[in-house]
Structure formats: C-alpha cells, structure tokens
C-alpha positions in Angstrom: -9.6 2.5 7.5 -9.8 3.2 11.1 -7.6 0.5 11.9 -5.0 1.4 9.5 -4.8 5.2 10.8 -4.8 3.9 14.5 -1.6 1.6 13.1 0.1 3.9 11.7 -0.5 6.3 14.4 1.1 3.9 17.0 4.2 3.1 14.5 4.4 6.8 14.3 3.8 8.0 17.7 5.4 5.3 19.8 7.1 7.1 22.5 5.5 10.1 21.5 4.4 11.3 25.2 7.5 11.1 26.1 9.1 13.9 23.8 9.1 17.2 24.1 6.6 19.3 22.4 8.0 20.6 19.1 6.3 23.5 16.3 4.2 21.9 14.1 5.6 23.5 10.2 2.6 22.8 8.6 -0.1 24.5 11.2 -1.0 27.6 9.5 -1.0 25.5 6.1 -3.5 23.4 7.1 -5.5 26.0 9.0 -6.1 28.2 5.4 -7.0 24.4 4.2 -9.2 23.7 6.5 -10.6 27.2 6.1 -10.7 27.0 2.5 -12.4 23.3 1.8 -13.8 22.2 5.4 -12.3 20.9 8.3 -13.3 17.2 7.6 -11.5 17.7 4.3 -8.3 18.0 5.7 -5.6 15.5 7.3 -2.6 16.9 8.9 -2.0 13.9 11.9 1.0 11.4 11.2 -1.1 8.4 10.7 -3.1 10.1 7.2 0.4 11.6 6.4 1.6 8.2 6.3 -0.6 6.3 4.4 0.0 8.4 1.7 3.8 8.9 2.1 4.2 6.1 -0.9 2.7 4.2 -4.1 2.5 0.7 -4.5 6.1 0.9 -5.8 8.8 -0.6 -3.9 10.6 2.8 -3.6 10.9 4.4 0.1 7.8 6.2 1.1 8.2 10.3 1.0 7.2 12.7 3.5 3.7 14.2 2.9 2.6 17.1 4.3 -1.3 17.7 4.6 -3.4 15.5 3.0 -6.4 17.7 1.5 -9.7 15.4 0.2 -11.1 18.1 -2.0 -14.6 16.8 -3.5 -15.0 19.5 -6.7 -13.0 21.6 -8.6 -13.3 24.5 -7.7 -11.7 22.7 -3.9 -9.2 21.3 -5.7 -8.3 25.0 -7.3 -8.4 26.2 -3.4 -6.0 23.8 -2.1 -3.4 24.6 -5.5 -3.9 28.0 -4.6 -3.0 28.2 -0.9 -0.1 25.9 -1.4 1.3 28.5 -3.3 0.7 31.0 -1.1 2.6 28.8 1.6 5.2 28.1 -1.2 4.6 24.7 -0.9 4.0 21.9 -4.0 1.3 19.8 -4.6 1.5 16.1 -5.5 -2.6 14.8 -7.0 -3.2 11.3 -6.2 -5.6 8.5 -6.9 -5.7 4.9 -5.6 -2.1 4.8 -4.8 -1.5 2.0 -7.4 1.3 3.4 -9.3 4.7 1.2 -9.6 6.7 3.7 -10.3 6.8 6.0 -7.4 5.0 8.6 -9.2 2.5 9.4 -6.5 5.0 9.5 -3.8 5.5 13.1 -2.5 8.8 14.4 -2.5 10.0 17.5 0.0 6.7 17.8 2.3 4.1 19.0 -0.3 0.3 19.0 0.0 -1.4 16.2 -1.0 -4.6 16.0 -3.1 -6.5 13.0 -3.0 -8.8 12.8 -5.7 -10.7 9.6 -4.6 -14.1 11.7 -3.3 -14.6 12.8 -6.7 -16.1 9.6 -8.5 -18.8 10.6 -10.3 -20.1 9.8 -12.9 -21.3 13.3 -14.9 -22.8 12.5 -18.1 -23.3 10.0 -20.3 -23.5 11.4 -24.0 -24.8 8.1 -26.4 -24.9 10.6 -29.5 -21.0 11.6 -29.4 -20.0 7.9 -27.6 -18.5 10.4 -24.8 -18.8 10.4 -21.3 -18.0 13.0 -18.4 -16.5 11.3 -15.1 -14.3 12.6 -12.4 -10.6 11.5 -11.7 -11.6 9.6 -8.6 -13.8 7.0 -10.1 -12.1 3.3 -10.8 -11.7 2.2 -13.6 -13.9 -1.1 -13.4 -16.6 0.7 -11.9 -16.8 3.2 -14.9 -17.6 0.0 -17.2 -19.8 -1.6 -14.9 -21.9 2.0 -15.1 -21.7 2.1 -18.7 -22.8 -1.5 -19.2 -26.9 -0.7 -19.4 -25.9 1.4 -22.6 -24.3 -1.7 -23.9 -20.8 0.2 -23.7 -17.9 0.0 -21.4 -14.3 2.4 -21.4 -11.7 0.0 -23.1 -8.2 0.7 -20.9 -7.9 -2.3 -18.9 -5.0 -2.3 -16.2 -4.4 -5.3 -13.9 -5.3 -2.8 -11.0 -8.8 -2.0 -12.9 -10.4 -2.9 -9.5 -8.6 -0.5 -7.6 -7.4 2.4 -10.5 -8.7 5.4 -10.5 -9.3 7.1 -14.0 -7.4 10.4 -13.3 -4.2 8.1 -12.1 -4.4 6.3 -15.8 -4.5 9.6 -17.1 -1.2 10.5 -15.4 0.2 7.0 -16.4 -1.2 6.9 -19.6 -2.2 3.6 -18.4 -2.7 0.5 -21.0 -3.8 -3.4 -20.2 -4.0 -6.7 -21.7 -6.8 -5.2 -24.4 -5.0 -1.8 -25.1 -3.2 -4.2 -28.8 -6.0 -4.0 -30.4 -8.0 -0.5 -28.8 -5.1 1.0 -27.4 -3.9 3.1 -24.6 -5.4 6.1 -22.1 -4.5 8.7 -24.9 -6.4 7.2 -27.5 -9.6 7.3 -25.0 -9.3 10.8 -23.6 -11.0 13.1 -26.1 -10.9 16.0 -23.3 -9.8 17.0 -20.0 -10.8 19.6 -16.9 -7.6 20.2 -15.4 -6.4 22.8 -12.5 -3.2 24.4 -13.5 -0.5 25.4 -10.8 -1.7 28.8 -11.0 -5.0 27.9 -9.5 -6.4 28.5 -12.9 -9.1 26.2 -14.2 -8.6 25.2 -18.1 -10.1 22.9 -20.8 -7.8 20.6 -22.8 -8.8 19.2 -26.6 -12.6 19.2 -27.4 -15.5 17.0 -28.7 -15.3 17.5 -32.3 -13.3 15.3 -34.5 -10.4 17.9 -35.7 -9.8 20.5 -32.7 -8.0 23.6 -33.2 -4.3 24.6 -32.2 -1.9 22.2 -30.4 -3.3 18.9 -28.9 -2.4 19.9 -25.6 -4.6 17.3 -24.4 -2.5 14.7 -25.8 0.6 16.2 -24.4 -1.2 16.3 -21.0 -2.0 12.5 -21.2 0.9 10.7 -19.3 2.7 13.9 -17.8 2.7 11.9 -14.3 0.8 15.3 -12.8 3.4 17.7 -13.2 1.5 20.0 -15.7 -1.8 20.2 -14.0 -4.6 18.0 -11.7 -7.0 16.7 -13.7 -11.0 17.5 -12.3 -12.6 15.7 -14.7 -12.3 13.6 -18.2 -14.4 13.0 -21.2 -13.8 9.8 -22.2 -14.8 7.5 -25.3 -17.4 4.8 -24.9 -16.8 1.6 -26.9 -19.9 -0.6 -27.8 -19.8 -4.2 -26.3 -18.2 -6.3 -29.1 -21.1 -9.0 -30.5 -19.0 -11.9 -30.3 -15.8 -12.5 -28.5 -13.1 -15.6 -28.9 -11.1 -16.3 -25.7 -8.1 -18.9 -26.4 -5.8 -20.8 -24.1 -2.4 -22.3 -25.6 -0.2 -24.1 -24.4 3.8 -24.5 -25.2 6.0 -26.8 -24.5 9.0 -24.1 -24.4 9.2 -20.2 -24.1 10.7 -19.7 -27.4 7.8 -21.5 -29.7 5.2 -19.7 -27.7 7.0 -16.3 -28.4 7.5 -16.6 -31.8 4.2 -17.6 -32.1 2.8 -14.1 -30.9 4.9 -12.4 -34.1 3.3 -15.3 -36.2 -0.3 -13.8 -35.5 0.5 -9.9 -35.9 2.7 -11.2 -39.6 -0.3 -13.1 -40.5 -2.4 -10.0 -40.3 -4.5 -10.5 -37.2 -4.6 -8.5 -34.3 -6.2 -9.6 -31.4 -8.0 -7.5 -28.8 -5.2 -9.3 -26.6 -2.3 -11.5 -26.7 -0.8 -12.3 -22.8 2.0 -14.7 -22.7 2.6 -16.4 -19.1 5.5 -18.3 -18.1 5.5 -21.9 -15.8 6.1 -20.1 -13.0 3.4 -17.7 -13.2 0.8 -20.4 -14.3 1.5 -22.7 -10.9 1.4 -19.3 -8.7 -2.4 -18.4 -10.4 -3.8 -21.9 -9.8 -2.6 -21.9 -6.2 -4.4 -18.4 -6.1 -7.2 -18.3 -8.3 -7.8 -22.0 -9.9 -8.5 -20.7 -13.1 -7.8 -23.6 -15.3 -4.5 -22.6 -17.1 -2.2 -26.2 -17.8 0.7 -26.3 -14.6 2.9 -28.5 -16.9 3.3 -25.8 -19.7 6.1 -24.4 -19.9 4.5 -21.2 -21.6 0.9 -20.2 -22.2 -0.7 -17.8 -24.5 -4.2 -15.7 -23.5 -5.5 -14.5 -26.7 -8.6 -13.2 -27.5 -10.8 -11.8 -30.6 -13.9 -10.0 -30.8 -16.1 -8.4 -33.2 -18.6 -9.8 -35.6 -19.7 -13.2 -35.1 -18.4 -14.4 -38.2 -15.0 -12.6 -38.1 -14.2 -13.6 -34.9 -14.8 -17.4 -35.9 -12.1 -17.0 -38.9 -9.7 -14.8 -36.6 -9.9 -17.9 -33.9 -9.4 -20.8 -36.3 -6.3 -18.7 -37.9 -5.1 -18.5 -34.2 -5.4 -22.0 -33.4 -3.8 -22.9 -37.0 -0.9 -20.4 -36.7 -0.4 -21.5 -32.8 -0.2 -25.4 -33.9 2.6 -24.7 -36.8 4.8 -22.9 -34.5 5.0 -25.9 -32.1 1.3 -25.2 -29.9 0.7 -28.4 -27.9 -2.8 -27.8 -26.7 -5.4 -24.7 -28.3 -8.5 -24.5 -25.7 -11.1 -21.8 -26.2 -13.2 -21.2 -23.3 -16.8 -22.6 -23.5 -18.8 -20.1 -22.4 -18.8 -16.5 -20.4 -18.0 -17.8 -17.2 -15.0 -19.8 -18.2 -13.9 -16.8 -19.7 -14.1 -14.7 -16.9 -11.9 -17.5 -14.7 -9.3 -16.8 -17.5 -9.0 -13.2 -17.2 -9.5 -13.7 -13.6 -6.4 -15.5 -13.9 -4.2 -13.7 -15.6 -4.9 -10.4 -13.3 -4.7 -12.0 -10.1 -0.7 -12.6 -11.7 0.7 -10.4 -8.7 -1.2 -10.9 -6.0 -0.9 -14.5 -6.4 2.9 -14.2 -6.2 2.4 -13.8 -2.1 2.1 -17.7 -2.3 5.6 -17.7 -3.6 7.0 -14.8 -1.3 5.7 -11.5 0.8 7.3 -9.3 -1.4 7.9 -8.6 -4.9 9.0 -6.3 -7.9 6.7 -5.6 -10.9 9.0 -4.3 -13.6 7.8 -2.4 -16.8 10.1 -2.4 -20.2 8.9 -2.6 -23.7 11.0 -4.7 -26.3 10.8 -5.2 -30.1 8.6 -8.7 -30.3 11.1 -10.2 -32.2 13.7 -9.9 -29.0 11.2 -11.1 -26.8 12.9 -14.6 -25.8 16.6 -13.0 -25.9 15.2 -10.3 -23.0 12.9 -13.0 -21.4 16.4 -15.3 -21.4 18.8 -12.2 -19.8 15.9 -12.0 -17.3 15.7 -15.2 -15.8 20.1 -15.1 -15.6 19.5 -12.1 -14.0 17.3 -13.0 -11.6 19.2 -15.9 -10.7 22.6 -14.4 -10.2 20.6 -11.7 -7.8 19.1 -14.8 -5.9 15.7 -13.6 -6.6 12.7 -15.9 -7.8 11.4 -14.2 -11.2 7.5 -14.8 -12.7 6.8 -13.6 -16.2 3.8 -12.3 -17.4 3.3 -9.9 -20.2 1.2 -8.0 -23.2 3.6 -10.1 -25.8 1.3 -8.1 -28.8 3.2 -5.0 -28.2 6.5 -6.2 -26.1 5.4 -4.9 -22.9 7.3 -7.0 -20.5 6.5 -6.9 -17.2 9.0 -9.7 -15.3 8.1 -10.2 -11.9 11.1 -10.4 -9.1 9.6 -12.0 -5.9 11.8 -11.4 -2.3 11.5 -11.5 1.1 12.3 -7.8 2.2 12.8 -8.7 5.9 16.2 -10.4 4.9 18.9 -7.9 5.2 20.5 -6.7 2.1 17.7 -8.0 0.1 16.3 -4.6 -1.9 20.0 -3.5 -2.7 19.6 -6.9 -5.0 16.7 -6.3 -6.0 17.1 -2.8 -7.6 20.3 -3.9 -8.9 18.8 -6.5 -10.6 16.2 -4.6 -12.0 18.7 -2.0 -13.2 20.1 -4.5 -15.3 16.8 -5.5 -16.6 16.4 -2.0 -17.8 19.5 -1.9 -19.3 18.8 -5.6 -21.2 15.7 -3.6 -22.0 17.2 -0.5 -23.6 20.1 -2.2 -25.4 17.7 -4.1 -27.8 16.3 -0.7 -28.7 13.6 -0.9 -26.3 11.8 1.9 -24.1 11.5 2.2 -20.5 7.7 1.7 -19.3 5.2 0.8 -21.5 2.6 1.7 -19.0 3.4 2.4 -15.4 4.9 5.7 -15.7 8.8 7.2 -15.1 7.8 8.2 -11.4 11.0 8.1 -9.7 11.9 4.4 -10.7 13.3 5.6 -14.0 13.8 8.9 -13.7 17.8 8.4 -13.8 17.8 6.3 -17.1 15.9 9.1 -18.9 19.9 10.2 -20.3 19.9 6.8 -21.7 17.1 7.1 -23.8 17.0 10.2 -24.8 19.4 13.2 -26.1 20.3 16.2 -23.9 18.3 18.3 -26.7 15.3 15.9 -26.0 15.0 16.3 -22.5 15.7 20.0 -22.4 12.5 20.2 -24.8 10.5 17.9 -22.5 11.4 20.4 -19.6 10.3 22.8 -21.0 6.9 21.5 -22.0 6.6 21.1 -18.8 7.4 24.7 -17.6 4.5 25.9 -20.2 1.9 23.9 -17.7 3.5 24.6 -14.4 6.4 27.5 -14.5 6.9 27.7 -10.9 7.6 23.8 -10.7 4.7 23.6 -8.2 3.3 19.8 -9.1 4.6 17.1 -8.5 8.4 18.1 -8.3 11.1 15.6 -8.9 9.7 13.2 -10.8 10.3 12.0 -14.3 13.2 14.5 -15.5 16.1 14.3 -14.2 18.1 16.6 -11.8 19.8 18.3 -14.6 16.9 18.4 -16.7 14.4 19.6 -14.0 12.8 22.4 -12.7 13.5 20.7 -9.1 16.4 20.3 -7.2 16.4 17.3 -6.3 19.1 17.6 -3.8 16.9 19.5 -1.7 14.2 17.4 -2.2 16.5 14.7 -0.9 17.5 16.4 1.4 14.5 17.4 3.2 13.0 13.9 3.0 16.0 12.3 4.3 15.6 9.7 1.7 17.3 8.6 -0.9 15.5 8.1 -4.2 16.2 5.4 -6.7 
C-alpha cells in the first residue's frame, strides 16, 4: 500500500516544488473530519485521493475529495453529517470492484471507505441469519460460516476481493445465483445511514414484515439512498451432495440450445456457465484447469442437493447435453477437481492479460432463446471495432458478459472500444433484453436508461430516490439520467473536467 501511495504521489506531484503554493478547498472539510473520526481516519493528500478516484471500470477516474476510513456507524453518520454541513456529497465505497463506474466520485465529494468495517457481528443458527458489516468480502464471509456447516450463496467472480455492502449496492449475482438467486433474495435486513445523518433499519427478521419493503427497494440503489453499516444476511446450509459437469461442443449454437434444453426439461441447476474457445485457451494458459482447448464451446454445470437427486439431475444433464449435439460430458472426480473448475471459470478475466493488458467486461441480459443471435452480433461487432472478444456467461438466466480485450496505450483505442460496446447494448436491448444483470448502471449505462424505460418510469424511480436522500447528497450522478436526476450533471462535469460515458 505504501508503494502505491508513494506512486501515485510522484505521478501526482511531479513538479510539484516547483509551483506556487495554492489554497487547499478541502482544508477546513477535512479538519471537522479529522476532528470528528480521528486524524488516522482521514486522507486528504493526492496519492489516497487518487486511488480512489475510479472503480475497476474502464470509465475515467473522478476527482475525490477526502477519503474518510470510518470504522462504526456511528463514524460513518459523522462523516454524512459534516459533509453536509460543508455542502459537499458523499460517495460509500467498498473494494473498488464495480464495472460500472458506480463507485467513482463525481464533483469532489467525500469518500467513505467502508473496508475497516469487516466484522463479523453475529451469527444467529436458530433464524439462519447473520449480522456482518459492509466491509467484509464476500469469500471471507463463507469461509467464517463454514464451521456451522453454512456459507452466504451470492457468488461474484470478484468474491475474493468484493465486499458485502458493494453487492448490496450492485445487487450483485454469480454463477450460482440460477438456482439461489441474487443479493436481494439474501438480505433479510439492513443498518443504513441516511443523508440526513440519520441512522435507520430496513425490513426485519420475521417472515412477513410490515409496511413497504423498503429493504428491497434499498437493495441495488448503487448508494444513492443511504450507506449501508451493517447487513443481516441468510445462511444457506452446505448442500450434501453436489454434481460438477464439464461439456464440451463442437459449435456455439448446440451448446446454447442446450442450456434452454435443461431449464424445458425441468431442471435447474445451482449453475449453468457457458465458455467460448477463446475463453477456454486464455484459462489454461492462466490457470490449467482442465477445460478441452479444441471445443469450440463448453458448459460448467452443476447440481447439488440430496445425494440421490443430484445423481438423477446429473444423468438427465449428461442425457439432455448428448441429444443436443454434446461431444464429451466429464463430471469432476472429486473436490479438488472441482475446485480447478470453478477456479477456472473465475480466473476468466484476469486470465485475459495473457491475450492483452487491457480489457472490457460488458454486462447485458438476453432472453436464452436469443442467446446465439446476440453471442453472433457480438463477435461482428468486435471484429469491425478491431477488438479481440472472450465470452463467458451465466447462460441459465442470459446474463452475458462478452469480454472486449485492447491495448489502451494505442491511440484511439477506447473511442472503439465504447463504441463497440454501445452497440452491444443496443444488440442487447433490441431482443428485449435489460441492461446489467449484475454490475450495476453506475455511469456506464446511465444514458441508455431512456431506452429502457418510459419518461413516467424514470420520473418514479427519481423520486424513490428523493424519499432516501432529498437533498441528492449520495452518490450524485449516477444511474438516472440528467433529466431524470436530482444532479446536474453538467456541473458535475464540469467541475471534474471529465467527460462521463
């Protein structure tokens, strides 16, 4: 960490002796910070600013202004508190995983990192609930849970890095969330700071809470209704049996239709991934975890439950992956082969920096039965862009998430890359898709909102969000857009001197 800040303190500093002296805007700010939460708690230098000036999106870092590490709530209610008081926003943030430019701060608000709070606060067997802070990661809640013999079921590629109050935001999914579903089905309450300082509780622990789920409108608001302090979350018990199957396909199209085969049939898997050619020869250069390099399409699918149900389920697979054209069914052996499957399919993006430095990680959702039209429209459109595209995906529920790899030291390279993936979005939405499945609106998708939905709809989503946050205090600029926001996001642009999108 040092090394980072002393980097990005030379970038940012570089010739910084040499100029004169200038008023530093946000000196009193962090001063009632520092005041309020501890000295140590508080970042106001370039080099912290910096590193959290973006998201793991390939959208142009923001301007930050003081980072604020807050380790409880009642810090966290500080910090909201004397950013209004300086008329400034506030932007929450996790890991910084996001792809959608969601944690990026717009306009030079305070920044809340969340990442000191990782606890884990109670574990209640009786309800199958447990307490944990925002900050925790999402793999490391499982690992805790796993002496009770239960782990939390959401399972995003980034689990190793994710935090749990960043899925929250998201309304994060994974490979598993077909058959268990998404954050929102996981979240029974939330602890959340609202932009008035104010310190509520969202939903409940019985089965039937009263009044309006406002937890469940909460879920996936991207952190412009409130900060979330901490989350009770259901446990799900380790299954007694699981399944894991490899197929392999001689072409895209069989191994698509084969996916709609096993939902038709009546089965649904706890996952169904679909990888294409390209994306099986980057993972064995990365990760050698077994998958076929001459496929031209391969299916991850996996069953668990009962030992004798998950037997049937597998057989049915392996039967319904043969008729539609399957040229090799392999079901891993034991545990550890297993684990080199699913260590495969997450190490999908990093492995793509064998390929090239840079890439694109693209979120739609299609109808399954469109899946190889879209899949076809993406590989055109990559190649007309000049762009190398990887496909890997959730096929059970049409979450596509295409892959456009690029060099971004060669000059006009990102202008084709977001024009490429506007057109994705567009192939996306014409077959009556959605725009994210799972990453979030953010900034990446903010300006395609008036394709999806009605000016009626987004005026009612605005103002959903005004009943959390009135004073358009968190997170500003995000998600709606300009028309349909509380923000104006000319200003914002304005005082970031970037241009969004």
């Amino acid at each position: 960490m040092a090394t980072l800040l002393g980097a990005a303190a030379r970038r940012l500093g570089r010739g910084a002796d040499r100029a004169a002296p200038t008023a530093d805007p946000d000196a009193a700010l962090a001063a009632d910070l520092r005041a309020a939460i501890g000295s140590e708690r508080v970042r106001a230098d370039a080099a912290a600013r910096y590193l959290v000036s973006r998201d793991a999106s390939i959208y142009s870092e923001g301007t930050a202004g003081p980072l604020c590490l807050p380790t409880s709530t009642e810090q966290v209610a500080a910090c909201v508190r004397i950013a209004a008081d300086h008329g400034r926003a506030v932007v929450p943030r996790g890991a910084g995983t996001g792809l959608a430019g969601g944690a990026a701060p717009l306009g030079r608000p305070v920044v809340l990192s969340l990442t000191r709070m990782n606890e884990l606060l109670s574990v209640d067997l009786d309800n199958g609930v447990a307490w944990v802070q925002p900050g925790m990661v999402n793999l490391e809640l499982s690992r805790r849970l796993a002496p009770y013999g239960m782990h939390y079921a959401p399972d995003p590629s980034s689990q190793q890095a994710c935090t749990i109050g960043g899925n929250v935001a998201t309304n994060s999914g994974g490979p598993h969330c077909l058959a268990y579903g998404v954050t929102s089905a996981h979240v029974v309450s939330l602890e959340v700071v609202l932009s008035d300082a104010s310190v509520v509780t969202l939903g409940d622990l019985t089965a039937e809470p009263a009044g309006y789920d406002l937890r469940g409108a909460f879920v996936g608001s991207e952190g412009m209704c409130g900060i979330t302090t901490a989350a009770a979350v259901r446990l799900t018990p380790d299954p007694a049996a699981v399944r894991t199957l490899l197929i392999a396909y001689d072409d895209v199209s069989s191994c698509a239709a084969t996916v709609g085969a096993i939902i038709a049939d009546g089965i649904v898997p706890a996952a169904i991934e679909m990888l294409d050619q390209r994306c099986v020869g980057a993972i064995e250069d990365f990760a050698r975890a077994g998958y076929p390099r001459d496929a031209a399409a391969v299916l991850l699918v996996e069953v668990d439950g009962p030992p004798g149900g998950v037997a049937v389920a597998a057989d049915r697979v392996a039967e319904i992956a043969a008729a539609n054209g399957a040229v090799s069914v392999r079901a891993a052996a034991d545990d550890d082969e297993r684990a080199r499957l699913w260590k495969g399919r997450k190490s999908a993006f990093g492995a793509v920096a064998n390929i090239l430095p840079d890439y694109y990680l693209h979120d739609t959702v299609v109808p399954r039965s469109r899946l190889v039209e879209v899949l076809e429209q993406v590989y055109e459109i990559a190649d007309r862009y000049d762009l190398t595209a990887l496909n890997v995906f959730h096929a059970g529920d049409g979450n596509l998430h295409p892959i456009l790899a690029f060099d971004a030291r060669v000059p006009g390279t990102m202008e084709r890359v977001h024009a490429a993936g506007r057109e994705i979005i567009e192939a996306s939405l014409a077959v009556g898709g959605a725009l994210s499945g799972e990453h979030g609106i953010g900034v990446e998708k903010r300006d395609y909102m008036e394709r999806m939905f009605s000016d009626a709809d987004l005026d009612q989503q605005s103002r959903l969000r005004a009943a959390f946050d009135p004073h358009c205090r968190l997170n500003p600029g995000k998600v709606l857009p300009s028309a349909h926001s509380c923000a104006d996001i000319g200003s914002l642009r304005a005082a970031d001197g970037k241009i969004w999108g």
